[in-house]
C-alpha positions, -999 to 999 in steps of 0.1 A, spaced: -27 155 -135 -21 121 -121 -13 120 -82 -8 90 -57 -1 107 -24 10 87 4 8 90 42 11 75 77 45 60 73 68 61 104 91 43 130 72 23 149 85 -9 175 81 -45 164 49 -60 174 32 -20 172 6 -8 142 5 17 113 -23 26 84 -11 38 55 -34 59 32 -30 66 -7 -54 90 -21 -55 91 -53 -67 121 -81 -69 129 -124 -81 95 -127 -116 71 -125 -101 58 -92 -133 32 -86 -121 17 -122 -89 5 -110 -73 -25 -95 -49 -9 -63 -18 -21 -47 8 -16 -23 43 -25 -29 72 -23 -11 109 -16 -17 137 -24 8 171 -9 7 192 -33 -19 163 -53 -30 138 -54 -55 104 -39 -52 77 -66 -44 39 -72 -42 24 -64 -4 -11 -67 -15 -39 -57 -42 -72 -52 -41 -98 -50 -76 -118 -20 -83 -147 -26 -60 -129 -41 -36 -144 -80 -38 -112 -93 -41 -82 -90 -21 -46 -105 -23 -13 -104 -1 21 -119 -4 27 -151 15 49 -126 48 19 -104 55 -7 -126 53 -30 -126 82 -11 -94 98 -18 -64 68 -54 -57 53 -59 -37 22 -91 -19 17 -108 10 0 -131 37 3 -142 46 -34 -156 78 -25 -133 94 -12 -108 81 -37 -87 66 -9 -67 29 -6 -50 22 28 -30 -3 42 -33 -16 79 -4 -29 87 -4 -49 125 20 -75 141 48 -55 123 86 -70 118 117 -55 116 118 -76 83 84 -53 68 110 -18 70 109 -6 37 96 24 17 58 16 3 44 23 -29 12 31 -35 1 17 -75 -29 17 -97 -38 -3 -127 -60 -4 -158 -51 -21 -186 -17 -3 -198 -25 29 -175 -1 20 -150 5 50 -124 29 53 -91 31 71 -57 66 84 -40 64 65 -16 59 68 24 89 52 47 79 26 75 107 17 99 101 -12 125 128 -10 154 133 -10 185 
């Protein structure tokens, strides 16, 4: 069975930190291409950042450039998110994806709130 399981969501203050963590499990995890996405309330889901299947190559979306960092630990099946410099403009609920080909799987999602 195919699971995504997301973590380390939260509230947190603008300016503050989080990491989130996906681990992932029922499939080759070091074959796929991972990504995080987020989903605020009354807009579409976007593209936060993706990183390939050994991790050589990285991309974000032009508002978290130079603040969040996607990275991977193929061993223990794991893709996180560090997510620094935070905005009240990044609170939304992140997804955690992976993709092969037309294998296309989905987390539930962890919620990150940045207020004050």
């Amino acid at each position: 069975q195919v699971q995504l399981v997301e973590s380390g969501g939260g509230l947190v203050q603008p300016g503050g930190s989080l990491r989130l963590s996906c681990v992932a499990s029922g499939f080759p995890f070091s074959n796929y291409a991972m990504s995080w996405y987020r989903q605020a309330p009354g807009k579409e889901r976007e593209l936060v950042a993706r990183i390939t299947s050994t991790g050589a190559i990285t991309n974000y979306a032009d508002s978290v450039k130079g603040r969040f960092t996607i990275s991977r630990d193929n061993a223990k099946n794991t893709v996180y998110l560090q997510m620094n410099s935070l905005k009240p403009e990044d609170t939304a609920v992140y997804y955690c994806n992976g993709r092969l080909s037309f294998f296309n799987y989905w987390g539930q999602g962890t919620q990150v709130t940045v207020s004050s």
